[in-house]
N, C-alpha and C positions, 0 to 999 in steps of 0.2 A: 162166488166172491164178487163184490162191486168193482165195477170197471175203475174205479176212482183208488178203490184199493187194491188191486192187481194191474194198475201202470205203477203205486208209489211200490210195490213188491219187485214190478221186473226193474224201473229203473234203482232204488237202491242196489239190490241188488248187482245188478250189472257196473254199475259202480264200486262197489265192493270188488267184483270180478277183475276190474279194469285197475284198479288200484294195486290191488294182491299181484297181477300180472308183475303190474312195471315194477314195483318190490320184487320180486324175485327174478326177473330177467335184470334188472342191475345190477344183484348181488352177481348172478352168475356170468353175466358178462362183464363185471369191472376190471376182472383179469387181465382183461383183451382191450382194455381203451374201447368196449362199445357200448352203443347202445342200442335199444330196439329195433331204430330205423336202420342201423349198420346189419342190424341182423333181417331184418327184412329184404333186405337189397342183396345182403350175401344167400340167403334161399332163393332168391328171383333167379341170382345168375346161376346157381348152380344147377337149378333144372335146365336154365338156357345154355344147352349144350355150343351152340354157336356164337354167344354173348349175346348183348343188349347195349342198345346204344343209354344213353341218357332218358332221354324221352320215354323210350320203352318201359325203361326201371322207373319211372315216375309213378306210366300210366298202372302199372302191373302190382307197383305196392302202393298206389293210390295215396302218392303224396307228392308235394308241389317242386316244380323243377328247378328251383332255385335252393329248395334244401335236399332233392336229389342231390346235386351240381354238390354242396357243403359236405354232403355223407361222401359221395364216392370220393372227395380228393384227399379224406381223413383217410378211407383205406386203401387207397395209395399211396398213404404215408406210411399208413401201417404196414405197407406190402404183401395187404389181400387183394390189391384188384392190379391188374395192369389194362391199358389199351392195346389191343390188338393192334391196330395201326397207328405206333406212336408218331409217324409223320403225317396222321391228319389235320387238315388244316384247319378243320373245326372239331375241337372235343364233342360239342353235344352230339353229334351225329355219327362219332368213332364209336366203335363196339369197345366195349369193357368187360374183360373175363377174371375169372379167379386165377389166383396164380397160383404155384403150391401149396403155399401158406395160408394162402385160403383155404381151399380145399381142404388143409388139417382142420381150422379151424371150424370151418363149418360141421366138418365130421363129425368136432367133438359136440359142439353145439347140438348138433341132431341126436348123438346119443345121450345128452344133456335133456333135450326135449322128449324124447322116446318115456326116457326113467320119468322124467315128471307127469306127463299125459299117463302113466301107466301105475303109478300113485296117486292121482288125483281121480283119475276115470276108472281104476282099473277093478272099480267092486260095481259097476254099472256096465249093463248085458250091452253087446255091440246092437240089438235090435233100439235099447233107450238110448243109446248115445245117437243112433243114425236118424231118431226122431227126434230130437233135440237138436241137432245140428239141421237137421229140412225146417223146422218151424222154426229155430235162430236166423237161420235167412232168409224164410219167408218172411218175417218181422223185418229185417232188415229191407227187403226187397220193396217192403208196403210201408215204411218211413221213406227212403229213399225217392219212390213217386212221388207220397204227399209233399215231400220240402218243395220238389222240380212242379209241381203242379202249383204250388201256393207262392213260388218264387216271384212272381207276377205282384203280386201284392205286398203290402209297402206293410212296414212292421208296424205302425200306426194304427193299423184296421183291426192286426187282431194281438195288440197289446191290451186291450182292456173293454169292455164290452160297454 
């Protein structure tokens, strides 16, 4: 296949992918007042047995700390997340844990995600899914350089030849 027609194959496609995602994570999170990024931040903390501060949850679902700071005070309204030390004197650097209501939620979430990964993947061998997933990142790893390497350069240079 031409290079030129296996970039418009992977990005369509992944596009496709990225779109059908947030469709179906909003149907099933609409229940819950969430959305993706709520549900990204609520799997962060759950693995983080000892909480996360702000900062942490930013770096960890890789998204900017001013709409961390927007997501977690939504669910602390919802009453999935509490501070661990509600008399800190600065939130961004208070740990923030799941409360019990998180902890349902999230549970269900996961068995939410389980049934779906296991419908969508589940006629593909774990050997094609575990090379699918190393070359998905390797792709990701080998964009990632090039933007940090070409970031230096002014969009000017290589907007049009």
């Amino acid at each position: 296949m031409l290079p030129e027609k296996r970039f418009a194959l992977f990005t369509l496609t992944m596009e496709s992918i990225t779109k059908n995602m947030q469709r179906y994570k909003n149907r099933k999170m609409y229940p819950f007042g969430l959305s993706s990024a709520h549900v990204l931040c609520l799997f962060s903390l759950r693995w983080a047995k000892a909480g996360m501060t702000a900062s942490e949850l930013s770096e960890a679902c890789a998204l900017d700390k001013s709409f961390v700071s927007r997501v977690t005070a939504k669910l602390i309204d919802l009453g999935y997340l509490v501070y661990l030390d509600p008399a800190a004197p600065r939130k961004y650097r208070a740990k923030l844990a799941l409360t019990k209501e998180g902890k349902e939620v999230i549970a269900f979430i996961t068995r939410t995600v389980n049934a779906t990964m296991k419908q969508v993947s589940g006629d593909i061998s774990p050997e094609d899914l575990h090379t699918f997933y190393r070359v998905l990142q390797h792709i990701d790893t080998n964009l990632s350089n090039m933007i940090k390497e070409t970031s230096d350069e002014s969009e000017t240079d290589t907007a049009h030849p």
